[in-house]
PANU-268497 format. One line per 2 residues: number of its first residue (from 1); their letters; for each residue y, x, z of N, C-alpha, C. Coordinates in steps of 0.1 Angstrom, whole numbers. Example, Ala and Ser with C-alpha at 12.3 -4.5 7.8 and 13.67 -1.06 7.14 Angstrom:
! PANU-268497
1) as) -57 132 78 -45 123 78 -33 132 78 ~ -22 128 71 -11 137 71 0 129 79 $
END
This chain:
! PANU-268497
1) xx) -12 8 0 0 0 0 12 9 0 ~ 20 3 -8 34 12 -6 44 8 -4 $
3) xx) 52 14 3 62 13 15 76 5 4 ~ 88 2 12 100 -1 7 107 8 -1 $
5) xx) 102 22 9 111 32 -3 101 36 -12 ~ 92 30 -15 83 40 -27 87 31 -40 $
7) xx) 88 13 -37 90 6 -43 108 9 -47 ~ 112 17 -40 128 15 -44 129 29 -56 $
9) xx) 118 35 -50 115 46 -63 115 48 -70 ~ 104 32 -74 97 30 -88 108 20 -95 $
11) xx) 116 13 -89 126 9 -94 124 -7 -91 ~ 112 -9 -85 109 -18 -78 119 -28 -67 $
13) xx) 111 -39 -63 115 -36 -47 130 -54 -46 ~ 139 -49 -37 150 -57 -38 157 -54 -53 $
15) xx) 160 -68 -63 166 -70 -68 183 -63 -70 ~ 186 -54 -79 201 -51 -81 210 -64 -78 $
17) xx) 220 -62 -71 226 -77 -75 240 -73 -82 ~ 238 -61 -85 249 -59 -95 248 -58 -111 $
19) xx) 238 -55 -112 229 -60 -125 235 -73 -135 ~ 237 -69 -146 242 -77 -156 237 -95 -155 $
21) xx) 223 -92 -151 216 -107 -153 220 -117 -141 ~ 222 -107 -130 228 -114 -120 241 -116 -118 $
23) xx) 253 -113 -124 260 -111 -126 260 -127 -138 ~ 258 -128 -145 260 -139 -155 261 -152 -149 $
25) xx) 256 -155 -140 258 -169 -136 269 -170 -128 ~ 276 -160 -121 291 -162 -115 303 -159 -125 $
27) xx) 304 -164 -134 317 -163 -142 324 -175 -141 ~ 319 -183 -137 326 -196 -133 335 -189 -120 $
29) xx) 328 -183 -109 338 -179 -99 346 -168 -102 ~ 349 -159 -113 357 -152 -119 367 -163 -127 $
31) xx) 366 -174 -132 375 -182 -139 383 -189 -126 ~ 379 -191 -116 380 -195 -103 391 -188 -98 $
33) xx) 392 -179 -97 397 -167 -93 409 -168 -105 ~ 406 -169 -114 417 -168 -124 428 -176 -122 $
35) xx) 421 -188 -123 430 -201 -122 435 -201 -111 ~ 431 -203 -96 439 -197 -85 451 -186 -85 $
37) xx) 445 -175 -93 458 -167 -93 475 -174 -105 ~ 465 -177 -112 477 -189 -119 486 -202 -115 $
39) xx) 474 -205 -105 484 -215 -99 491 -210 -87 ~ 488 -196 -81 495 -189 -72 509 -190 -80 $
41) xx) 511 -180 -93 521 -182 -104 530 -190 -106 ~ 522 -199 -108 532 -214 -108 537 -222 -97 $
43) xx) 531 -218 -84 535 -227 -77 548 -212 -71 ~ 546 -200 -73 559 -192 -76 571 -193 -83 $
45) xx) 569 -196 -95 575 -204 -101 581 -215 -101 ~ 574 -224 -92 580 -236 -97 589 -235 -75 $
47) xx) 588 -224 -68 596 -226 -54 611 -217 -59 ~ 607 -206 -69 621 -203 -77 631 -211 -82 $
49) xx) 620 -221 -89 631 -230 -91 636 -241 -81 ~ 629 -248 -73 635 -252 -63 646 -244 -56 $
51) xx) 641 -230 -53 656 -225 -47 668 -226 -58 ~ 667 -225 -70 679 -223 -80 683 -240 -77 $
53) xx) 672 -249 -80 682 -264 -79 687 -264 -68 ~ 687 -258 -52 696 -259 -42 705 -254 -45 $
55) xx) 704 -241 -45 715 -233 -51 724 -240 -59 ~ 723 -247 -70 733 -251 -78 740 -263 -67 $
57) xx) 726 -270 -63 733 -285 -57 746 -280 -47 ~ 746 -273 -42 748 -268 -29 767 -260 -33 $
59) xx) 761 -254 -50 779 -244 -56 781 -258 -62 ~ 774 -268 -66 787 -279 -72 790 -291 -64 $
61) xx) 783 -293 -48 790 -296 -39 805 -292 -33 ~ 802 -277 -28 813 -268 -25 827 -266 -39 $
63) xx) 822 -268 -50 830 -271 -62 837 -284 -64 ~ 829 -293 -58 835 -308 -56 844 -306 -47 $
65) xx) 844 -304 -33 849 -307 -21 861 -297 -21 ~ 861 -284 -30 873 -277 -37 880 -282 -43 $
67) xx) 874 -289 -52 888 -296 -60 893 -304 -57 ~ 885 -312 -45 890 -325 -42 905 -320 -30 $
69) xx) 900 -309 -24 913 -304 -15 922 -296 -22 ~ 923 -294 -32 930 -287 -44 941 -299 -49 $
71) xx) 936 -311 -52 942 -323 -55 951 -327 -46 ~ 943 -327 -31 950 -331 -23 965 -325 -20 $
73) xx) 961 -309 -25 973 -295 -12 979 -301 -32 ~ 981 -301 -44 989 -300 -56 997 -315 -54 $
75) xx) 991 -330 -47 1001 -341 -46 1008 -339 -33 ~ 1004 -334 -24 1014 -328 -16 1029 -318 -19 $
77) xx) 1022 -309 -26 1030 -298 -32 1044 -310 -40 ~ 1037 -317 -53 1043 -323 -57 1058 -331 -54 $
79) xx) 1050 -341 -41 1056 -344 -30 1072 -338 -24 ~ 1067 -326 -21 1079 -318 -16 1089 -314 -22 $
81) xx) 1083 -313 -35 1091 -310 -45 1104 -319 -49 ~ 1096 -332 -48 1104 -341 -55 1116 -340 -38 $
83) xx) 1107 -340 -22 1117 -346 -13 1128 -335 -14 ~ 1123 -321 -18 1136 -310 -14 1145 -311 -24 $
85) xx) 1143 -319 -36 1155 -319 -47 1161 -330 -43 ~ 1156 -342 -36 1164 -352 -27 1170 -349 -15 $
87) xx) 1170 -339 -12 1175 -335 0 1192 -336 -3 ~ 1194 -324 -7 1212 -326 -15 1218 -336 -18 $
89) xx) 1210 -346 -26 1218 -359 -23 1215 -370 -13 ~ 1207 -367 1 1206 -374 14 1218 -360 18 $
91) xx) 1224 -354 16 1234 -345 26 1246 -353 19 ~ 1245 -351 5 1261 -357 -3 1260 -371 2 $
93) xx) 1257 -380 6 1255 -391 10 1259 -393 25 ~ 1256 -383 32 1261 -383 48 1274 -378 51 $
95) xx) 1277 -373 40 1291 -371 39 1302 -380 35 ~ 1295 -388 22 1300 -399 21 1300 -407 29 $
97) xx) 1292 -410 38 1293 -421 49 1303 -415 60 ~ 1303 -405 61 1316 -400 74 1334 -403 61 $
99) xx) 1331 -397 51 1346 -400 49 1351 -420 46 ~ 1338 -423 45 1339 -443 45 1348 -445 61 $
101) xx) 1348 -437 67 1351 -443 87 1366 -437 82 ~ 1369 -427 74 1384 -421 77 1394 -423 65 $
103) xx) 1388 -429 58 1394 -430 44 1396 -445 40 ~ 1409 -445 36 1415 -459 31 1416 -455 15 $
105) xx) 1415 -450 10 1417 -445 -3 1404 -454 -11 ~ 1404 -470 -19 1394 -472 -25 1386 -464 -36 $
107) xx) 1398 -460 -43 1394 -450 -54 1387 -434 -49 ~ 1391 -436 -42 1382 -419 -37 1366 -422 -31 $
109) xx) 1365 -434 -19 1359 -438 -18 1345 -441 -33 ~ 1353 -451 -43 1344 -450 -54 1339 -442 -61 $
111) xx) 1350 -427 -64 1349 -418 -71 1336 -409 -60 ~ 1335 -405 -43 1323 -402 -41 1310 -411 -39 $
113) xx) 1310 -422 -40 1298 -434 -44 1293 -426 -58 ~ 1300 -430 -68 1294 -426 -82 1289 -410 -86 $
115) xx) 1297 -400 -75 1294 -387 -74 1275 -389 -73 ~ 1280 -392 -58 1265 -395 -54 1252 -402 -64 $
117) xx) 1259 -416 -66 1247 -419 -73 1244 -414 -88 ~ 1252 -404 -95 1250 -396 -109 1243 -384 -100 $
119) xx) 1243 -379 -90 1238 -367 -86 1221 -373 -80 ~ 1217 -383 -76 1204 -391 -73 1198 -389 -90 $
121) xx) 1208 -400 -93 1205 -405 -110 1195 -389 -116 ~ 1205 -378 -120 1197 -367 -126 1188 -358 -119 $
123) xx) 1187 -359 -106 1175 -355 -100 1162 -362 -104 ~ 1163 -374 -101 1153 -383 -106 1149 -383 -121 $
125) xx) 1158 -378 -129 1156 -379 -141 1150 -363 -148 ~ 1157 -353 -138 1148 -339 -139 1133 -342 -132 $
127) xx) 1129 -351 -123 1117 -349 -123 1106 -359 -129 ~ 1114 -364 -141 1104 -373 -154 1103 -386 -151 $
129) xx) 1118 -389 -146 1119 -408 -141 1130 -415 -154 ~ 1124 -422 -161 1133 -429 -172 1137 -439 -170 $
131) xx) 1147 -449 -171 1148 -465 -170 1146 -466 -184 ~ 1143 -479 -179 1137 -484 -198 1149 -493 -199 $
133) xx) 1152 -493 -215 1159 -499 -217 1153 -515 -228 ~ 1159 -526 -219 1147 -542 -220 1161 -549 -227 $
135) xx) 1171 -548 -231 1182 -559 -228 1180 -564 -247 ~ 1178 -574 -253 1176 -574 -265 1161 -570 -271 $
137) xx) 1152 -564 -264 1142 -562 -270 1134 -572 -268 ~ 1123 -573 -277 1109 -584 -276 1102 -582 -264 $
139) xx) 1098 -594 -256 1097 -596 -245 1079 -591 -243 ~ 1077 -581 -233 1066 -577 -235 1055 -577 -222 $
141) xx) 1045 -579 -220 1042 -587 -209 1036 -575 -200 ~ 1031 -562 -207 1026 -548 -202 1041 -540 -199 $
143) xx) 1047 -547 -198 1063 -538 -197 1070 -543 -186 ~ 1071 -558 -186 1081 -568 -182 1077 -579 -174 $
145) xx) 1083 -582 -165 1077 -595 -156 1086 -605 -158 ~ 1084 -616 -168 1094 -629 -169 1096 -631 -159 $
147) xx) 1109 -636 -148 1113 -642 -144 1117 -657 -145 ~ 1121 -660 -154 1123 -673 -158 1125 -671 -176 $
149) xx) 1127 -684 -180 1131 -687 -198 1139 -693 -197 ~ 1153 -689 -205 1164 -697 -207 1161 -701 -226 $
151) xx) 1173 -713 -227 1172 -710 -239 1182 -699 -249 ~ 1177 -700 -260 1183 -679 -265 1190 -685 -269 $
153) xx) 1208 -678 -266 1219 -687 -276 1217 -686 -292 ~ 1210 -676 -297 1209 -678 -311 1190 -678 -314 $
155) xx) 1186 -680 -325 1172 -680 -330 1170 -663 -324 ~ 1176 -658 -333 1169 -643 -333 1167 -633 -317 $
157) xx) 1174 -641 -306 1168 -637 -293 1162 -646 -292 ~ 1154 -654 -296 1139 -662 -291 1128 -649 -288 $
159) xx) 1121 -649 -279 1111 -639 -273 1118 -629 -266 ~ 1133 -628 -265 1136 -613 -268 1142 -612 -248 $
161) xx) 1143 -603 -248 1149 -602 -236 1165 -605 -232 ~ 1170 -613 -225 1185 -618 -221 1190 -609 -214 $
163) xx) 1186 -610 -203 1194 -603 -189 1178 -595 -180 ~ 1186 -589 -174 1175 -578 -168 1177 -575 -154 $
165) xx) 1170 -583 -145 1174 -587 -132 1173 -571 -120 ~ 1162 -565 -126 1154 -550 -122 1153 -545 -127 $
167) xx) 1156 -533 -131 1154 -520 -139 1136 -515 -140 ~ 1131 -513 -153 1121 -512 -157 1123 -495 -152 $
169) xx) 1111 -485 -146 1110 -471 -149 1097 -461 -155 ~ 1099 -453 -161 1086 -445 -164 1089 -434 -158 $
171) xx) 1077 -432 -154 1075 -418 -151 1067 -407 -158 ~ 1072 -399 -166 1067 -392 -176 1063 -395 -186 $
173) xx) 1066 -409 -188 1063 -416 -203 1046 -421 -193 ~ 1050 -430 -182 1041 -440 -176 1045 -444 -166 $
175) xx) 1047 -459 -172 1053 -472 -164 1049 -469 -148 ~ 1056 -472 -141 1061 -473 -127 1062 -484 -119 $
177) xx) 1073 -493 -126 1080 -504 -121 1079 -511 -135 ~ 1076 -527 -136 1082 -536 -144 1093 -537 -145 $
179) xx) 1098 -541 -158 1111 -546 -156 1115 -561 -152 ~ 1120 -568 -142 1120 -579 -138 1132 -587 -149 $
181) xx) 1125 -597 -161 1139 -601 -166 1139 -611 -171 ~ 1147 -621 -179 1148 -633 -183 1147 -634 -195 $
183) xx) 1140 -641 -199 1133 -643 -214 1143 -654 -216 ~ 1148 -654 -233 1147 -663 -245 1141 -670 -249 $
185) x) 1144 -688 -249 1132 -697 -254 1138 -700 -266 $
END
């Protein structure tokens, strides 16, 4: 009888299990192996991109909430703009009101009223305020708020505008105020 190692000798004995033939029926667990490493891959892939979709969600939040306080600090800005060029004529104006207590003079009195209100007037007008002009024109309903309909002393002011109780304004070439006025029947 012969021993383990005589059989391992002759080439006998325990089976190689490294041997090609044994080896053939595990290639399923090499494809195994494959596919796991692929879906390692992908599911790499696919947490890269979850971080990039935070990432963006996260800069076009912080992009939102920038401009929205950007908007805010530019109608502010705007704001001050318009009060500091009002300022000068809230001073010309307090002035006028102290010389109204000491002054009998009507005409000077008037002549600093009209100062004042031409110094308002072109301030408001440097910063893109227009009155519209309604008196004769066709009566327009995106413009104008009838107040009443008289009848038109002639045909050709029928629709048209009479009298103009309120001054219409734009501001930068966009209505503001209606004009409040009396239509032609």
């Amino acid at each position: 009888m012969q021993t383990n190692e005589q059989d391992t000798e002759k080439g006998k004995g325990m089976p190689d299990i490294n041997a090609d033939e044994n080896l053939a029926g595990t290639t399923h667990l090499n494809d195994a192996l494959a596919d796991e490493s692929e879906f390692d891959k992908k599911q790499q892939e696919l947490d890269e991109m979850k971080d990039k979709y935070l990432r963006l969600v996260a800069e076009f939040d912080n992009f939102r909430k920038r401009t929205a306080k950007e908007r805010i600090e530019l109608m502010q800005t705007a704001n001050k703009e318009t009060i500091v060029a009002l300022l000068d004529v809230l001073d010309d104006s307090e002035r006028a009101a102290k010389q109204l207590e000491n002054t009998t003079d009507i005409n000077a009195i008037k002549e600093g009223v009209m100062l004042v209100f031409n110094k308002l007037k072109s301030t408001l007008q440097a910063k893109g305020l227009k009155p519209m002009e309604n008196l004769h024109k066709e009566f327009d309903a995106d413009l104008h708020d009838a107040v009443t309909e008289i009848p038109a002393p002639t045909e050709e002011l029928k629709g048209k505008v009479l009298d103009e109780l309120q001054k219409g304004y734009m501001l930068n070439d966009k209505l503001i105020r209606h004009a409040r006025v009396v239509v032609g029947k």
